[in-house]
BAVEX-249719 format. One record per residue: residue number from 0; x, y, z negated of N, C-alpha, C, O in turn; residue in one letter. Coordinates in steps of 0.02 Angstrom, whole numbers, always signed. Layout:
% residues N
+-----+--------+--------+--------+--------+--------+--------+--------+--------+--------+--------+--------+--------+----+
:   i :    nc1 :    nc2 :    nc3 :   cac1 :   cac2 :   cac3 :    cc1 :    cc2 :    cc3 :    oc1 :    oc2 :    oc3 : aa :
+-----+--------+--------+--------+--------+--------+--------+--------+--------+--------+--------+--------+--------+----+
: NUM :      X :      Y :      Z :      X :      Y :      Z :      X :      Y :      Z :      X :      Y :      Z :  A :
...
+-----+--------+--------+--------+--------+--------+--------+--------+--------+--------+--------+--------+--------+----+
END
This chain:
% residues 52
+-----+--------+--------+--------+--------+--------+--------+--------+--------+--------+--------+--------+--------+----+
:   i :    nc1 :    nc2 :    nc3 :   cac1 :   cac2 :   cac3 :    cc1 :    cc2 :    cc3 :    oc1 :    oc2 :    oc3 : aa :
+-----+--------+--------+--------+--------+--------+--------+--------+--------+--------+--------+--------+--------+----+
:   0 :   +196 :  +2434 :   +477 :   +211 :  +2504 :   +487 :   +233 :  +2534 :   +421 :   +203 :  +2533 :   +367 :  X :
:   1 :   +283 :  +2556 :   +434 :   +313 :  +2595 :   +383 :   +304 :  +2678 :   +354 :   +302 :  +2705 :   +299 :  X :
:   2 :   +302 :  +2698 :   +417 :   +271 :  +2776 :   +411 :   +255 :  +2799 :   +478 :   +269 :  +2762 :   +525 :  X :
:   3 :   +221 :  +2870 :   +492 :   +178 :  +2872 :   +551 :   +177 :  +2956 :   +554 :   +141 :  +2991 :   +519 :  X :
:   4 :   +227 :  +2982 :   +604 :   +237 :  +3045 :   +615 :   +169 :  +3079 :   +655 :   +136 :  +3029 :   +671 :  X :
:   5 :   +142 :  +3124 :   +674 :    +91 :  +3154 :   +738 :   +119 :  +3214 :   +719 :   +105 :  +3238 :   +665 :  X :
:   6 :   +176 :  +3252 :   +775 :   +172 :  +3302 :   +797 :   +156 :  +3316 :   +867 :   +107 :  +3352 :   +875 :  X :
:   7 :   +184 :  +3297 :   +915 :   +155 :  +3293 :   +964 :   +128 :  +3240 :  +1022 :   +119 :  +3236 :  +1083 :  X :
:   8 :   +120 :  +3200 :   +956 :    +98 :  +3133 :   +966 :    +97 :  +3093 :   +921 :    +76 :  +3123 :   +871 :  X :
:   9 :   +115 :  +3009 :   +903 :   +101 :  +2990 :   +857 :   +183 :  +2944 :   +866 :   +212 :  +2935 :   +919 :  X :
:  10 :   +198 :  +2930 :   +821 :   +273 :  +2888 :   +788 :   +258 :  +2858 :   +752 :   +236 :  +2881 :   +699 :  X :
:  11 :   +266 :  +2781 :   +764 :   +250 :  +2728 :   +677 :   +311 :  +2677 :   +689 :   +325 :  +2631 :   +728 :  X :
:  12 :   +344 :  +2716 :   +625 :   +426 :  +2672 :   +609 :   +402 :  +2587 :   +596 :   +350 :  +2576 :   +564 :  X :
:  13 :   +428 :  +2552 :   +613 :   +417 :  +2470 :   +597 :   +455 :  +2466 :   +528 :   +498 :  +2502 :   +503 :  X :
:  14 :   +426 :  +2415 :   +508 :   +484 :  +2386 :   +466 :   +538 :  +2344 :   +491 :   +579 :  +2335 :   +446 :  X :
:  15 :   +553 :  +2320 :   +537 :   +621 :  +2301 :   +567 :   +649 :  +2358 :   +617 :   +684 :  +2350 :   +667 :  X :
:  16 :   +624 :  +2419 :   +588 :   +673 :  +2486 :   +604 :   +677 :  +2480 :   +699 :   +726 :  +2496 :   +733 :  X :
:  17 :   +612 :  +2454 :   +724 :   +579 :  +2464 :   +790 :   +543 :  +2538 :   +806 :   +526 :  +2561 :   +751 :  X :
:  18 :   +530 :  +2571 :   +845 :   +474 :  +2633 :   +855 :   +394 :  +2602 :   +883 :   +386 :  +2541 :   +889 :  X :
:  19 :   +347 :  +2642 :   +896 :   +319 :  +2634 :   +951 :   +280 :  +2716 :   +941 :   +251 :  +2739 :   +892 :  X :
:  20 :   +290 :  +2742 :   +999 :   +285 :  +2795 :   +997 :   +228 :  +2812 :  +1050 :   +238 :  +2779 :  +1101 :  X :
:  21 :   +167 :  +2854 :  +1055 :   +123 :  +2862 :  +1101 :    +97 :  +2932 :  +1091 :    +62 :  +2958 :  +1048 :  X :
:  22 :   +132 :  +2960 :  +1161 :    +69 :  +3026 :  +1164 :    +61 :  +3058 :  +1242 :    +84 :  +3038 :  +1296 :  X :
:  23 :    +26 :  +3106 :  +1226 :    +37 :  +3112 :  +1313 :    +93 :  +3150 :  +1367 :   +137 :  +3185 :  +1341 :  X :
:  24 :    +93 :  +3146 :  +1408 :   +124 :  +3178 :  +1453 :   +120 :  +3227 :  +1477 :    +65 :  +3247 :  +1496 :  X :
:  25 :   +193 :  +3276 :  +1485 :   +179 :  +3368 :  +1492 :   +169 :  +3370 :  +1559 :   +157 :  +3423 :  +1588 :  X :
:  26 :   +172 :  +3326 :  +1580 :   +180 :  +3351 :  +1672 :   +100 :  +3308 :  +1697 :    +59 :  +3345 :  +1724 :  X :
:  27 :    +88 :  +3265 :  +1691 :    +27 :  +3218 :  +1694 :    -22 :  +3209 :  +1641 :     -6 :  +3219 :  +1582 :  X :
:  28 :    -88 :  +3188 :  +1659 :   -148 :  +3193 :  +1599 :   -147 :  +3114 :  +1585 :   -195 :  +3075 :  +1589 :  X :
:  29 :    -70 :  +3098 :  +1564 :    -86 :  +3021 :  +1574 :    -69 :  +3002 :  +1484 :    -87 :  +3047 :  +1446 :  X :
:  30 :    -50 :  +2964 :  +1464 :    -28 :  +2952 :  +1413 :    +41 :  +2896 :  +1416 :    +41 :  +2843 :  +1447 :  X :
:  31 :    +84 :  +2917 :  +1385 :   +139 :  +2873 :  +1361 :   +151 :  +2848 :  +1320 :   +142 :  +2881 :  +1269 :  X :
:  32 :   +179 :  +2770 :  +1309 :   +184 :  +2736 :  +1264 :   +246 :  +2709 :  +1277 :   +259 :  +2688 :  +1333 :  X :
:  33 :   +296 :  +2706 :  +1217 :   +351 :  +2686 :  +1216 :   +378 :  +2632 :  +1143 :   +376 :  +2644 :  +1082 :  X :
:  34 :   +394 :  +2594 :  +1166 :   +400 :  +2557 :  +1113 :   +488 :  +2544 :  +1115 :   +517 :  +2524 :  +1166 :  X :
:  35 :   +520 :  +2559 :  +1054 :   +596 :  +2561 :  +1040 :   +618 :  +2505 :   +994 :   +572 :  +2497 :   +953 :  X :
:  36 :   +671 :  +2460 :   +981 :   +697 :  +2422 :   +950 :   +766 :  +2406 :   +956 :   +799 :  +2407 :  +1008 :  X :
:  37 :   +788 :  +2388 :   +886 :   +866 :  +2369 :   +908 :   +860 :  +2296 :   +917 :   +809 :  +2264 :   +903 :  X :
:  38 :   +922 :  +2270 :   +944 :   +917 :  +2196 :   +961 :   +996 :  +2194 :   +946 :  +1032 :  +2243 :   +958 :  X :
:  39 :  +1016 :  +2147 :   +923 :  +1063 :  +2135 :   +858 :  +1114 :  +2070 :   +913 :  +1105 :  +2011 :   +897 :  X :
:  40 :  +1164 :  +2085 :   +974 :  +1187 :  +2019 :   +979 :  +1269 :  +2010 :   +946 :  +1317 :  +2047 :   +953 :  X :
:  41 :  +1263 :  +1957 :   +914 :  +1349 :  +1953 :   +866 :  +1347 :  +2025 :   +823 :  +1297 :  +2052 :   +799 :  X :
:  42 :  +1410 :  +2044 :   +822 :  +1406 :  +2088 :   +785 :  +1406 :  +2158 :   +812 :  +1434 :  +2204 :   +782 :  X :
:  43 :  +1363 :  +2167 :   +889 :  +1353 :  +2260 :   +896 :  +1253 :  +2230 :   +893 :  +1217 :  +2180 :   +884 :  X :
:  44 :  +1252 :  +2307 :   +909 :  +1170 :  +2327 :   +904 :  +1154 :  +2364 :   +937 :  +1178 :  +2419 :   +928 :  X :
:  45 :  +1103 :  +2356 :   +998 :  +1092 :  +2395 :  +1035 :  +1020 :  +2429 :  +1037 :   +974 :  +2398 :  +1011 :  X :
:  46 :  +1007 :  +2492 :  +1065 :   +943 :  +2495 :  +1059 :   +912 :  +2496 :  +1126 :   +938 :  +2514 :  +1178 :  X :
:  47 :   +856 :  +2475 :  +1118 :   +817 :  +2438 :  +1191 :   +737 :  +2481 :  +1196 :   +685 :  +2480 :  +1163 :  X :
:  48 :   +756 :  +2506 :  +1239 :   +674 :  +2565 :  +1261 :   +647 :  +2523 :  +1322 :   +678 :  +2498 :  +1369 :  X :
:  49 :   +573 :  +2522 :  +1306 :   +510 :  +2492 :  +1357 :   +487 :  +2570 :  +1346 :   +497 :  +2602 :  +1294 :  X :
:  50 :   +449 :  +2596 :  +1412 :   +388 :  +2638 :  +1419 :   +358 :  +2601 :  +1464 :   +383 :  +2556 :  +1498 :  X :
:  51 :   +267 :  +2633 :  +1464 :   +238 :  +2649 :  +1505 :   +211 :  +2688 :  +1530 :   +182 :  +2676 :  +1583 :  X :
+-----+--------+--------+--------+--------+--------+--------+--------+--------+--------+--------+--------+--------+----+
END
């Protein structure tokens, strides 16, 4: 982990410039977790979102 935002939730930058981001939900008492990364094929870069 590189650094670690909490405004309305929590953000911790990776060091291979991934997210994973967790907080809760405005509409539900649930919590969300999202984890972000680029994935590198040849020469583009895409970025690739998982939630739950």
């Amino acid at each position: 982990m590189t650094y670690l935002v909490a405004i309305d939730g929590f953000r911790f930058n990776l060091e291979d410039g991934g997210r994973l981001i967790v907080r809760f939900s405005g509409a539900e008492p649930l919590p969300r977790v999202y984890c972000e990364t680029i994935m590198e094929i040849g020469r583009w870069s895409y970025w690739m979102r998982v939630e739950s």
